[in-house]
Each structure stands twice: as C-alpha cells, then as structure tokens.
C-alpha positions in Angstrom: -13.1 -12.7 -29.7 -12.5 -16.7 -29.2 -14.2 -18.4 -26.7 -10.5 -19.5 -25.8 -9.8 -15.9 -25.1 -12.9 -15.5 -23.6 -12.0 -18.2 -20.8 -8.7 -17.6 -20.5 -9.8 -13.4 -19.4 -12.5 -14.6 -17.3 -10.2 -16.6 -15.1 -7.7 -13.7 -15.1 -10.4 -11.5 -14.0 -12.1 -14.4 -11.2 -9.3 -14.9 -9.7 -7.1 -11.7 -9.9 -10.6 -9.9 -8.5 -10.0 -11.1 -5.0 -6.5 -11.7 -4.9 -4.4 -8.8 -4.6 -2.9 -8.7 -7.7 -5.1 -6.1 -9.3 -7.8 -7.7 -11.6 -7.4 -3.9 -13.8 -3.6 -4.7 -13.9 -3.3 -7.7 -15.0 -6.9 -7.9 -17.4 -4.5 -4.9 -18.8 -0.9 -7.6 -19.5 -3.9 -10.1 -20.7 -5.1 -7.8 -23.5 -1.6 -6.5 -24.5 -0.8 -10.4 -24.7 -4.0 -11.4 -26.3 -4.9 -9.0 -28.4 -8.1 -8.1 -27.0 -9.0 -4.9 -26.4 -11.5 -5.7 -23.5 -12.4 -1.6 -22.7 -13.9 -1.5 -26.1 -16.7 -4.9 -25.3 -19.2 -3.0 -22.8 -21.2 -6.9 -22.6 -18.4 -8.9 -22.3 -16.9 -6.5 -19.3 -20.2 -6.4 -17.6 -20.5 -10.1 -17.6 -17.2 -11.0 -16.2 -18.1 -8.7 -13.6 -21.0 -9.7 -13.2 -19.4 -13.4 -12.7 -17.3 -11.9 -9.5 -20.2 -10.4 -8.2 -22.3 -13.7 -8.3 -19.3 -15.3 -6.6 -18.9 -13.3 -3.3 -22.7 -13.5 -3.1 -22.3 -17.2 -3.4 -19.4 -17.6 -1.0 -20.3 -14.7 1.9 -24.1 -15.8 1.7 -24.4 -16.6 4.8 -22.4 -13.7 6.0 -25.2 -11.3 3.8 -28.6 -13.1 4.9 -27.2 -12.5 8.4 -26.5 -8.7 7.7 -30.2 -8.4 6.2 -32.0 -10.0 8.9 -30.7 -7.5 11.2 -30.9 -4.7 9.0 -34.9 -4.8 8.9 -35.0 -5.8 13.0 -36.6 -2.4 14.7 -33.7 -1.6 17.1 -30.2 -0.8 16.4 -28.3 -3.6 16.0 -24.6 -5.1 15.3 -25.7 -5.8 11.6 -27.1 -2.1 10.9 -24.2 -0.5 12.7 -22.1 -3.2 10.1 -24.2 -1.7 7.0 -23.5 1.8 8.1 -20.1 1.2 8.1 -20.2 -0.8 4.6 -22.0 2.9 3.5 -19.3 4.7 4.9 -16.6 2.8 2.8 -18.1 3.5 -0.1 -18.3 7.4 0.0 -14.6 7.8 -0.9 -14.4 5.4 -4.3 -18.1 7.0 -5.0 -16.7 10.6 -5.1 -13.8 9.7 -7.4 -16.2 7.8 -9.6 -18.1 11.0 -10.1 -15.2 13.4 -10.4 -12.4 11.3 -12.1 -13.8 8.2 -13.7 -13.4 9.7 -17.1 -9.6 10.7 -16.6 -9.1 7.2 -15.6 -10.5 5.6 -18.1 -9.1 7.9 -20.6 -5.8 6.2 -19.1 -6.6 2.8 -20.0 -6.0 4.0 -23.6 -2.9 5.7 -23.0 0.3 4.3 -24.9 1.9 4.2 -21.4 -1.0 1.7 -19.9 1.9 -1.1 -18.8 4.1 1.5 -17.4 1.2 2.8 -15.0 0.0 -1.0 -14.2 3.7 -2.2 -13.5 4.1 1.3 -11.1 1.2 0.8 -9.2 1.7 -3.3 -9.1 5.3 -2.8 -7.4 3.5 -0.2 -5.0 1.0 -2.9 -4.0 4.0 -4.8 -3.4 5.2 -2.7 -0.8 1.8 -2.3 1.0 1.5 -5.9 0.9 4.9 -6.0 2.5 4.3 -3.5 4.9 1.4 -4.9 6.3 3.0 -8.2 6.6 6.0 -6.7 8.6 3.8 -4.1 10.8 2.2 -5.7 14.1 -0.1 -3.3 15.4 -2.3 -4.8 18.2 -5.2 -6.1 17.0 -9.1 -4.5 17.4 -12.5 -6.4 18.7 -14.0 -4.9 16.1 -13.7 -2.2 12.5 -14.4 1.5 13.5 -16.3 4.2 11.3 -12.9 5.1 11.0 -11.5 2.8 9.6 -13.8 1.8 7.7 -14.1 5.3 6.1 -10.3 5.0 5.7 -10.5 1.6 4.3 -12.6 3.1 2.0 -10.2 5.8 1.1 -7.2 2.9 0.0 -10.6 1.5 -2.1 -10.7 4.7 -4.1 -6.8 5.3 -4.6 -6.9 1.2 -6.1 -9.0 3.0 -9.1 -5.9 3.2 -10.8 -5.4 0.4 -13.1 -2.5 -1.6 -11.5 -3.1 -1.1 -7.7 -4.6 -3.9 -6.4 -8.2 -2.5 -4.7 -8.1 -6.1 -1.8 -5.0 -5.3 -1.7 -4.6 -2.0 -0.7 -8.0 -2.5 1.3 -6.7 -5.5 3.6 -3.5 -4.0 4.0 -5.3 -0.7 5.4 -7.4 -2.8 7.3 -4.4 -4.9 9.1 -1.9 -1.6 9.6 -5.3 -0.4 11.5 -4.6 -3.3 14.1 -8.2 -4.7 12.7 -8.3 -8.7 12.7 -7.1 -10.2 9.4 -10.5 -12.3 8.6 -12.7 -9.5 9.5 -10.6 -6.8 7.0 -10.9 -9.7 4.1 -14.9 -10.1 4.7 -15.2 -6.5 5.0 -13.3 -5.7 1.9 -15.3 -8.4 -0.1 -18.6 -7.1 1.2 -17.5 -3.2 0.3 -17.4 -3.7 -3.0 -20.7 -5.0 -4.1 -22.2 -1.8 -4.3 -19.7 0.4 -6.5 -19.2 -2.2 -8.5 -22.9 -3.1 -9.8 -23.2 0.8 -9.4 -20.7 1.2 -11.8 -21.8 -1.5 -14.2 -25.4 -0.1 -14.0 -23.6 3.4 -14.9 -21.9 1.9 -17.8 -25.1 0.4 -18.9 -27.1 3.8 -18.7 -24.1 5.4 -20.4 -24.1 3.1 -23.7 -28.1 2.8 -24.0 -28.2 -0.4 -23.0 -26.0 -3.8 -23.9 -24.8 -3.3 -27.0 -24.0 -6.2 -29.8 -19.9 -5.4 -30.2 -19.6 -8.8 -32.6 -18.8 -11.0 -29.7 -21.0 -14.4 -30.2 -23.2 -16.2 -27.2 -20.4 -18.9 -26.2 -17.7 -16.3 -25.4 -19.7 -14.7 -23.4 -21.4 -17.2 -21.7 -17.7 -18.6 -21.1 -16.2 -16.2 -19.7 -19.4 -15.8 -17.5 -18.6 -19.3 -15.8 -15.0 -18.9 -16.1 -15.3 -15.5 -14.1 -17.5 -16.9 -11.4 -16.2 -20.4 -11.1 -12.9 -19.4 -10.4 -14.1 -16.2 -8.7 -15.5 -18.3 -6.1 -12.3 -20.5 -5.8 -10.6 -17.7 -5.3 -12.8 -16.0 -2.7 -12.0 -18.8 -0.6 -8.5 -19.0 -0.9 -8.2 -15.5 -0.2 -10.0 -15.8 3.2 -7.8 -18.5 4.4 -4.8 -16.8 3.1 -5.5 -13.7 4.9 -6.5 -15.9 8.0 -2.8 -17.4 7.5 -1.0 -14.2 6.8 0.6 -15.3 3.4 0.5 -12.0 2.3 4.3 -11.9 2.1 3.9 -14.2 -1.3 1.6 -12.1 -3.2 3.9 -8.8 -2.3 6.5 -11.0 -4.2 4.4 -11.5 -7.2 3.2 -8.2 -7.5 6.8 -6.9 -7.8 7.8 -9.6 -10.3 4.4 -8.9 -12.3 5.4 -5.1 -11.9 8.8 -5.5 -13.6 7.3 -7.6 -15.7 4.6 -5.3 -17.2 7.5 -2.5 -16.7 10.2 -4.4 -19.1 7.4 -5.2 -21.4 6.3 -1.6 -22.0 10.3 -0.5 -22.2 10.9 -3.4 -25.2 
C-alpha cells in the first residue's frame, strides 16, 4: 500500500466515521477504486480506527471527564444514570457481534459487496429523510428506552453500507429526543464496541501482524484518520444542531446509485 493510498483511506474513514454516510460503505467504493483490499490489513484497520477513536476522545473530552467524575461520586447521579444508559445501547450491537459478526464479514468478500453498500446507502437516505420531515415534540432528556432502541438502529448499521450515526441520530430525533443530545449520545455509544471489537480482532489474529504495509502508511493514515476525524466530529455536531440532515439524505442516495451502477457495469 502507498502512503498516498494510505491518506487518502484514512480521510475517507475520519470523516465518513461520523458523518452519516457509512464509513463501511464508502471504505468499501474506496477499495474497489483503489485497489486496496483494506479487510485483508488487520494493522492498518485497527489504526484508522484507532485514529476515530482518539478523535471523539479529543473532541467530547470534556463531555467524558464530566461523565467520570460523577460516575465514581457515592450517590446516584445524572452522569451514572447517563453511563447506564450508554451500557444499555450497547447490548443490541454486542449480541449481533457475537452471533453474526462472521456472516457479515464473510459479506464484505462477497462479489455483490457494492450492491449491498449502494442498498443500504439509499436506505440511510430515507431515514435521513424521514427524520428530517418528522416533528415529533421534543424530550428534556434520552430514556432507557430509547436509548436501548437507539441502540438497536446501532446494531442493524452492521451492515456495510448503512450509515451507524446515521441510523442512530435519526432514531434518536423520530424519538422526539433533542438533536445535540442524540449526536453526543451517538458519538459516546460507540467507544466501547468499537475498541471492543478492535481488541477482538487483535485476540483473533495473535496479535498485530506485519501484512507488508511499511511504518509511513500507517502512521499516515493514523493522522489522516484522526485529523480529519476530529474535523468531522465537529461539523457533525453543528450540523445536527442545524438540522442539515436533509443534505446528507441526498448524498447518500447519489452515493447509493453510485455504488449500484458501479457494481451493474
């Protein structure tokens, strides 16, 4: 892999990780364009994960010292309550980890990959849609309800294609939760699977392995992931504050097509 390539995937995967465009779906058009086949570098996945992860650390840190504090306090706080519900999310995406992870990454491989990412990116179109359209009144605050549903839209955005803050902030808003506490929530949600999974991977292949890819492309795409992850976090907070959403239902249909067209010629 070039270092070229290696920047150019990182940004595709610090950006499209918090937008919701599907980071899966389009690291997927990225490859078939590139040539790279990214599921096949264990080290250089787990870094440009590793790069978003840093990012929403970065950018929500004051938002995570807060929920620590008052997770070690000795009475039953808003934080814990807030951690309890983060917990709850999770249940649904760490179930279909267990049970279908291997079907699903089996799919990545599949010869009809582009035609799955273009369906799923024209269904996150119409969520985005949907949830831009709907006006439910707006909540104080997210229930265990719906954050254990919010959760739920988490674990369907496993397939490659459906965008997971996508599907997440659009549950979140057709819940009649406020749109900057959905986005924070749905940033915060997915630290844990996702250093979970990474940690899984890990286990899986004995440790990092050496798959030929030199120290610059990695450390490349590294930066590129978290510079532009944290760009991205940012804009995504203040687009959600906004209610832009209607713009990124767009793209995700054209990208759809797009990836569609490209599998049919």
């Amino acid at each position: 892999m070039e270092t070229f390539h290696a920047i150019l995937l990182g940004i595709v995967q610090g950006i499209t990780e918090f937008l919701p465009v599907s980071s899966s779906g389009h690291l997927q058009i990225a490859k078939e364009l590139l040539g790279v086949q990214l599921e096949e570098n264990l080290t250089f996945d787990v870094l440009l994960h590793a790069g978003t992860v840093l990012s929403t650390l970065v950018v929500l840190r004051r938002e995570i010292f807060r929920l620590l504090r008052g997770l070690f306090a000795r009475r039953f706080n808003e934080e814990k309550s807030y951690v309890l519900k983060l917990l709850l999310s999770m249940i649904p995406i760490g179930i279909v980890g267990l049970l279908l992870m291997d079907r699903l990454n089996a799919l990545l491989s599949s010869p009809a990959i582009l035609a799955v990412v273009g369906a799923m990116l024209l269904l996150t179109a119409a969520l985005l849609a949907f949830a831009y359209y709907a006006r439910p009144r707006q909540k104080q605050t997210i229930s265990y309800r719906d954050a254990f549903l919010i959760g739920v839209a988490q674990a369907a955005a496993a397939m490659p294609g459906l965008s997971r803050s996508g599907a997440t902030i659009a549950t979140g808003l057709l819940l009649g939760n406020q749109k900057t506490a959905v986005a924070r929530f749905s940033f915060l949600m997915v630290l844990a699977p996702i250093i979970g999974q990474t940690l899984l991977d890990v286990l899986d292949a004995g440790g990092l392995p050496d798959a030929g890819v030199g120290a610059a492309p990695l450390i490349a795409g590294f930066l590129a992931s978290f510079l532009t992850g944290c760009a991205a976090c940012k804009f995504m907070l203040e687009i959600v504050r906004r209610g832009k959403l209607i713009w990124f239902a767009v793209y995700c249909a054209a990208a759809g097509l797009f990836a569609i067209l490209w599998y049919l010629l």
